[in-house]
C-alpha positions in Angstrom: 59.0 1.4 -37.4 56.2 1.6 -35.1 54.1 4.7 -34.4 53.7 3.9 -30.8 55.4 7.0 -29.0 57.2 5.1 -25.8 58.6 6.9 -23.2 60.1 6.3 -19.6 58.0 6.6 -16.8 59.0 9.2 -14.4 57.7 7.7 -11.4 55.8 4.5 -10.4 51.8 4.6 -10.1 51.3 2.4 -6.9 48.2 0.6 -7.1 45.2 1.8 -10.0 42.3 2.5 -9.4 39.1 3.5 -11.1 36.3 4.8 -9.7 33.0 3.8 -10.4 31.5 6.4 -12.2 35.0 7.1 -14.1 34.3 3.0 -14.8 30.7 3.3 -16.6 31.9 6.5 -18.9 35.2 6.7 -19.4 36.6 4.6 -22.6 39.1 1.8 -21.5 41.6 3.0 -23.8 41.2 6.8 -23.2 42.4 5.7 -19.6 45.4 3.5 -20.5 46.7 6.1 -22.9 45.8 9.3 -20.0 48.0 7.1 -17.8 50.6 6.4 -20.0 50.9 10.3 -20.4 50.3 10.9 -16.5 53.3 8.6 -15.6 55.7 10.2 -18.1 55.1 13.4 -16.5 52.6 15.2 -19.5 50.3 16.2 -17.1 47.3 16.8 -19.9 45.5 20.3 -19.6 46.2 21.4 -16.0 47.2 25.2 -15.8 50.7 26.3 -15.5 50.3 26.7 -11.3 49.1 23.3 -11.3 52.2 22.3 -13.4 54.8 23.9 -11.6 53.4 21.8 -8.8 52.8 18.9 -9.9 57.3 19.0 -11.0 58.3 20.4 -7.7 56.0 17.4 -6.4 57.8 15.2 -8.8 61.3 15.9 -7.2 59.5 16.4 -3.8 57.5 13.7 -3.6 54.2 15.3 -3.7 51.0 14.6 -4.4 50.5 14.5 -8.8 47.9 15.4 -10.4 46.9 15.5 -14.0 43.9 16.5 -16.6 42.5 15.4 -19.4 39.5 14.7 -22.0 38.5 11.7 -23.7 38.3 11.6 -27.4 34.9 12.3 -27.2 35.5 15.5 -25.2 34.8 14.1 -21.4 36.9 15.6 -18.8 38.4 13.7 -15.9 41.1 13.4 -13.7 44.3 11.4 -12.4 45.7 11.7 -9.1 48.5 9.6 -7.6 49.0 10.1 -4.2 52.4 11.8 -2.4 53.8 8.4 -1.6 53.1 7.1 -4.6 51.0 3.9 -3.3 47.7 4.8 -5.1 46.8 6.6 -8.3 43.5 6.9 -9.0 41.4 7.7 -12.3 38.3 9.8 -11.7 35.6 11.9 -12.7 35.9 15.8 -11.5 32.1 15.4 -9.4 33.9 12.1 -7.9 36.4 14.4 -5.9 
């Protein structure tokens, strides 16, 4: 049995991207596992408005956008654009 928790995405990310800054801090496996969650629709620590959006946008095709923190405590973002082409991982001052 294995203790790796796999789900089915709920929509496709398009092209990833990083940007740089997000590159230099951001732990390499923080990001796989905050896009793992991302694409199966957890949307990490974004307020319930932002939530409600983000599953309207789901069924809408909207614009998603997700929160969270590394292990270490460092906040940043993932967005995947409304036609799903693009998702990018980012810092908050990258915006």
């Amino acid at each position: 049995m294995s203790d790796t928790l796999v789900t089915t995405p709920k929509f496709l990310l398009g092209q990833t991207v990083i940007t740089a800054n997000a590159n230099a801090v951001l732990p390499e496996l923080d990001v796989i596992v905050a896009l793992q969650r991302h694409q199966s629709g957890d949307w990490g620590d974004v307020d319930n408005h932002d939530r409600q959006i983000n599953e309207d946008d789901l069924r809408s095709g909207g614009r998603l956008f997700s929160v969270y923190h590394t292990t270490g405590g460092t906040k940043f973002w993932i967005i995947t654009e409304w036609d799903h082409s693009v998702t990018t991982v980012l810092m908050p001052k990258d915006y």
